[in-house]
C-alpha positions in Angstrom: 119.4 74.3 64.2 118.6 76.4 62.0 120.7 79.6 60.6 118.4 82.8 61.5 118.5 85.7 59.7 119.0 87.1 63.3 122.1 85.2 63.7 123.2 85.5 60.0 123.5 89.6 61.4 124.9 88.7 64.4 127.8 87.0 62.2 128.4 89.8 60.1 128.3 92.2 62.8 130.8 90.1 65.0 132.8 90.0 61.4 133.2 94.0 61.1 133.8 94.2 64.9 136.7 91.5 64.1 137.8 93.5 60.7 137.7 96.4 63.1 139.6 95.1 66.4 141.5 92.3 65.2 141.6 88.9 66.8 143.0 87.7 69.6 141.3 84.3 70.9 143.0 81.8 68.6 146.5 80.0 69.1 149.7 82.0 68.2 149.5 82.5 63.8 151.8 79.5 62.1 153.8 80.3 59.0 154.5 77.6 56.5 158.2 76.8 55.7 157.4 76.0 51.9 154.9 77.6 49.4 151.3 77.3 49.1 148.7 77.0 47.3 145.2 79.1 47.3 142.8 77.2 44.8 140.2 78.6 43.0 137.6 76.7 41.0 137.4 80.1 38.4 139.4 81.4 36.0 141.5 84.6 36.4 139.4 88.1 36.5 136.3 86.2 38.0 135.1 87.5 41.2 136.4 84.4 43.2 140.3 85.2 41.7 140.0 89.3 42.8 139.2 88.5 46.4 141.5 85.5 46.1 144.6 87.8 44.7 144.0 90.2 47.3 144.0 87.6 50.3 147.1 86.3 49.1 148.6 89.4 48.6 147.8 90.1 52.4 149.0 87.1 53.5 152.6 87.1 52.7 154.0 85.8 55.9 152.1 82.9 55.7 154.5 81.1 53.3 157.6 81.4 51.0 155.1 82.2 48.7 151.2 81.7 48.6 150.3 80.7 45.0 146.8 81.6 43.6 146.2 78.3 41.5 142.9 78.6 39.3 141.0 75.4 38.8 138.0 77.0 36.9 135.6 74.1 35.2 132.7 72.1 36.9 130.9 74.9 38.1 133.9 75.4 40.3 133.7 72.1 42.3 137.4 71.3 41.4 139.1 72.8 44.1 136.9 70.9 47.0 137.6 67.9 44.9 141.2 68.5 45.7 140.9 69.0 49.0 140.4 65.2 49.7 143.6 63.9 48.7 145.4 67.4 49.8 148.2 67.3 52.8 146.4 68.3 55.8 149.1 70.8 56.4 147.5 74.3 55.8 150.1 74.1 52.2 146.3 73.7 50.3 143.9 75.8 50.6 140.2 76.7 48.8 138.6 80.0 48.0 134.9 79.5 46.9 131.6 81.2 47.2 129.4 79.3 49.6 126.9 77.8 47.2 129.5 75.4 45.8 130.0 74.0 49.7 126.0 74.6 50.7 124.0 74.9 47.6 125.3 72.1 45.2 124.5 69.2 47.4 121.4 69.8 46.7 121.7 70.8 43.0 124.0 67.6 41.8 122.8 63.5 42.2 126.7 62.9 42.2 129.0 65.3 43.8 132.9 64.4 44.3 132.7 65.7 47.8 131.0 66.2 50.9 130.4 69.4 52.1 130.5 68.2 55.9 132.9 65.7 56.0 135.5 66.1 52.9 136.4 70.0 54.1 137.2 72.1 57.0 136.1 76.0 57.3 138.5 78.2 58.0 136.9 81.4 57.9 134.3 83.6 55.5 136.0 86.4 53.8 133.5 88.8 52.3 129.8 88.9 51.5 128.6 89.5 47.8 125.4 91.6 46.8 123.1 90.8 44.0 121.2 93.1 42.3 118.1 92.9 40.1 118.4 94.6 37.0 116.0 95.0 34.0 117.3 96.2 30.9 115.8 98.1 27.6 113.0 95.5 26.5 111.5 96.7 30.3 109.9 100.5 30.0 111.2 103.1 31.6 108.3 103.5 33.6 108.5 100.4 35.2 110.7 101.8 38.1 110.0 99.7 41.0 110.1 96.3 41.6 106.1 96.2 42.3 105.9 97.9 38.6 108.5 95.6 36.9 105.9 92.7 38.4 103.0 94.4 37.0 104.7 94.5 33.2 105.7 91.1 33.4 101.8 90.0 34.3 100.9 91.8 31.2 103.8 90.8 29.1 104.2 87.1 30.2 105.8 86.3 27.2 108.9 88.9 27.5 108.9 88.1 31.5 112.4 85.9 31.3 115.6 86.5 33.8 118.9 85.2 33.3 121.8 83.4 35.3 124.8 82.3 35.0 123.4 79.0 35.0 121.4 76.1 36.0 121.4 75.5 39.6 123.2 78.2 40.6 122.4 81.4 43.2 121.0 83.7 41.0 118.9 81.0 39.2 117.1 80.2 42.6 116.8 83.7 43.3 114.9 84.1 40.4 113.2 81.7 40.7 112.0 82.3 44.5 110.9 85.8 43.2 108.9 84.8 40.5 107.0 82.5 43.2 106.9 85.0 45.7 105.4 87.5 42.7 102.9 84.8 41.3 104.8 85.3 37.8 106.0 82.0 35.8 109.0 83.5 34.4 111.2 81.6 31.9 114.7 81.0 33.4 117.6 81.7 30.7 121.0 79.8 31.8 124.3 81.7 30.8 127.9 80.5 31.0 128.8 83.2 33.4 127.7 86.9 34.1 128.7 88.6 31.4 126.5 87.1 28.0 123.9 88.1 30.6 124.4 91.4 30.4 125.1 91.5 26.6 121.6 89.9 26.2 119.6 92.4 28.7 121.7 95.5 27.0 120.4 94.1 23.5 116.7 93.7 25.3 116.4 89.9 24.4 116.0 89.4 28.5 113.7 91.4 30.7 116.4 90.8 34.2 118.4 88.9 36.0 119.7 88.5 39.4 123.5 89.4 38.9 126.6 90.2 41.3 126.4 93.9 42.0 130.2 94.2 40.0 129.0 92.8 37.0 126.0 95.6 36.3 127.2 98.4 38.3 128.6 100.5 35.1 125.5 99.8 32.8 123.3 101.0 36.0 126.1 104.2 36.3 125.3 104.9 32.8 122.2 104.5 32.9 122.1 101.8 30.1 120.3 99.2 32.7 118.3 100.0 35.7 118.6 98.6 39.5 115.7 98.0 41.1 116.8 96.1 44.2 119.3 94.9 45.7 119.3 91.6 47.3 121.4 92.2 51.2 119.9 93.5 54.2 120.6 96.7 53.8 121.5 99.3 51.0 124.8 99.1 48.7 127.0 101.9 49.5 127.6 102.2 45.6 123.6 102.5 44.7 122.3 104.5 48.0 119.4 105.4 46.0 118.3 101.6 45.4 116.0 100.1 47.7 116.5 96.4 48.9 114.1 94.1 47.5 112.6 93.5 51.2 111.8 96.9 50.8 110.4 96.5 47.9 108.1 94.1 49.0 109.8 90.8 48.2 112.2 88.9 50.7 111.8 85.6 49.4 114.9 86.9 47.1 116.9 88.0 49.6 120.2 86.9 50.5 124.3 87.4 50.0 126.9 85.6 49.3 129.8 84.7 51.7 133.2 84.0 50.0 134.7 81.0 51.9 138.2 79.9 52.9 138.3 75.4 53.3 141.3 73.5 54.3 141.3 69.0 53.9 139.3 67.2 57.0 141.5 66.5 59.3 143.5 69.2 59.2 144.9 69.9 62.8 143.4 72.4 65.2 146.1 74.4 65.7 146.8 75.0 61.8 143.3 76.0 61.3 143.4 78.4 64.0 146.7 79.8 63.2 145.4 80.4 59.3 142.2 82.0 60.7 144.5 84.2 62.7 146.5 85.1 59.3 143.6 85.8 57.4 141.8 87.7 60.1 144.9 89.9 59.7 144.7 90.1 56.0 140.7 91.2 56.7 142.3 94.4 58.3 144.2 95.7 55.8 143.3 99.1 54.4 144.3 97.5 50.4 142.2 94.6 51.1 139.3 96.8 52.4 139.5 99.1 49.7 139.6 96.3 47.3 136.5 94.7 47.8 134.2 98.3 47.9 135.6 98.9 44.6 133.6 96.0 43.5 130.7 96.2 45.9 131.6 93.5 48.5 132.9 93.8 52.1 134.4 92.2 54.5 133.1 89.6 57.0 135.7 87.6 58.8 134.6 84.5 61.0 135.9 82.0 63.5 136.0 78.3 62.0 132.7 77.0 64.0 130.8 80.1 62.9 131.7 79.1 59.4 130.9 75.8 60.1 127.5 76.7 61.3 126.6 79.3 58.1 127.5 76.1 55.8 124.9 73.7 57.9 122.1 76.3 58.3 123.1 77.1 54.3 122.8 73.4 53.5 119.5 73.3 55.4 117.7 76.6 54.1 118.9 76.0 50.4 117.6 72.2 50.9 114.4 74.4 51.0 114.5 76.5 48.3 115.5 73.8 45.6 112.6 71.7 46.7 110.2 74.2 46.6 111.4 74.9 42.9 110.8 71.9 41.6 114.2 71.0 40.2 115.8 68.1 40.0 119.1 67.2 40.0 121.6 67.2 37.7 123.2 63.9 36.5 
């Protein structure tokens, strides 16, 4: 069954309402007797280890300790690697945004995991905004997303957008817009966000689909310019920029959930009793204030909803890559 965008908003509404009330419909929270480990497939000041650092830091009754362990390398697969051999004990646990569990199935021929039957969800955490941004090499007059399109018609040699790399979110995103536009735009893979801003501050790019924290002081400054963002509705941090359903193309729209896994076959009750924890951690004012520092909020979930995002996400960005053309990496 497929994921609606109806039910994607009925999960992040049921996720504020939880951030807002509490929790109450899971067995009694369980508390480790030894440390534990919260792996992250990034390295420390990436996206990933912020929201990581301020779960654990919420979480301190959960263990002796709960160590943030950073596994960055393979596009971040490392972690769910781990998770196969892991005690099923709640002692191992995996932060990760949602297209290494939904989107790389489709992205890698060989991947050391399977999304459905290697891990167990524990709960989302937070969803991520993107934003387009153009930088100097697009005129200033080009201040919508219908004009940026226009310019890049005329200019199809400029008309180029960068990721963070092949096969992941933002590439796709790009790449669904420039089919929804009618453009062929040249995709230019980075190793992470920020040579992708270096390039479009320097003009050698015209865009790129980017987290909203990785552009949001250029756009302050006025050095880049945001001309949509990709969520449902407006970022509280950029009032004044439209979303880019509003401007006319959904095809690119979409956010990120930062997800919490735990080994298959990890016992009921553990899972439920680390929802409960984190569910707690969702409510603290620190962690709150956190994650709107860096244009993200919170969006807790039971395990079977999280379950149920990562099938429909499976499904929908099954889609997408198809549709693109590409094939998989080796």
């Amino acid at each position: 069954m497929r994921f609606t965008m109806h039910r994607r908003r009925r999960l992040m509404a049921l996720s504020a309402a939880t951030v807002a009330t509490g929790f109450t419909g899971v067995a009694r929270a369980r508390t480790l007797d030894r440390p534990a480990r919260l792996m992250v497939g990034f390295p420390a000041g990436s996206s990933p280890d912020f929201v990581a650092r301020l779960l654990a830091e919420n979480m301190r009754d959960f263990a002796p300790a709960l160590i943030v362990d950073n596994k960055p390398g393979a596009g971040g697969r490392l972690p769910l690697e781990a998770l196969k051999t892991a005690e099923r004990d709640g002692s191992l646990m995996v932060l990760t945004p949602g297209d290494q569990v939904a989107l790389f199935p489709h992205v890698y021929a060989r991947l050391g995991y399977d999304s459905l039957r290697d891990i167990a969800p524990v709960s989302t955490l937070c969803t991520v905004q993107f934003l387009l941004v153009v930088g100097p090499l697009v005129p200033t007059d080009a201040a919508t997303v219908a004009d940026f399109v226009t310019w890049c018609r005329a200019n199809p040699k400029h008309a180029a957008y960068g990721s963070p790399g092949e096969g992941t979110r933002p590439h796709f995103m790009g790449a669904s817009f420039a089919w929804e536009a009618g453009l062929e735009m040249t995709h230019v893979p980075y190793k992470g966000g920020p040579p992708i801003i270096q390039d479009l501050l320097a003009g050698q790019i015209a865009c790129a689909f980017t987290v909203v924290s990785n552009a949001l002081s250029n756009v302050q400054s006025g050095q880049l310019r945001a001309l949509a963002v990709t969520a449902e509705r407006r970022s509280p941090l950029l009032p004044a920029v439209p979303t880019i359903r509003q401007a006319g193309y959904p095809a690119a729209e979409g956010v990120e959930f930062f997800e919490l896994f735990v080994p298959a076959g990890t016992p009921a009750s553990v899972i439920d009793g680390l929802n409960e924890k984190v569910r707690n951690a969702l409510q603290a004012a620190s962690f709150k204030d956190g994650l709107a520092k860096q244009g993200f909020e919170p969006a807790g979930s039971t395990p079977g909803e999280l379950g149920q995002l990562v099938r429909s996400d499976i499904d929908r960005w099954g889609a997408i890559v198809k549709q693109t053309g590409f094939k998989p990496i080796d």
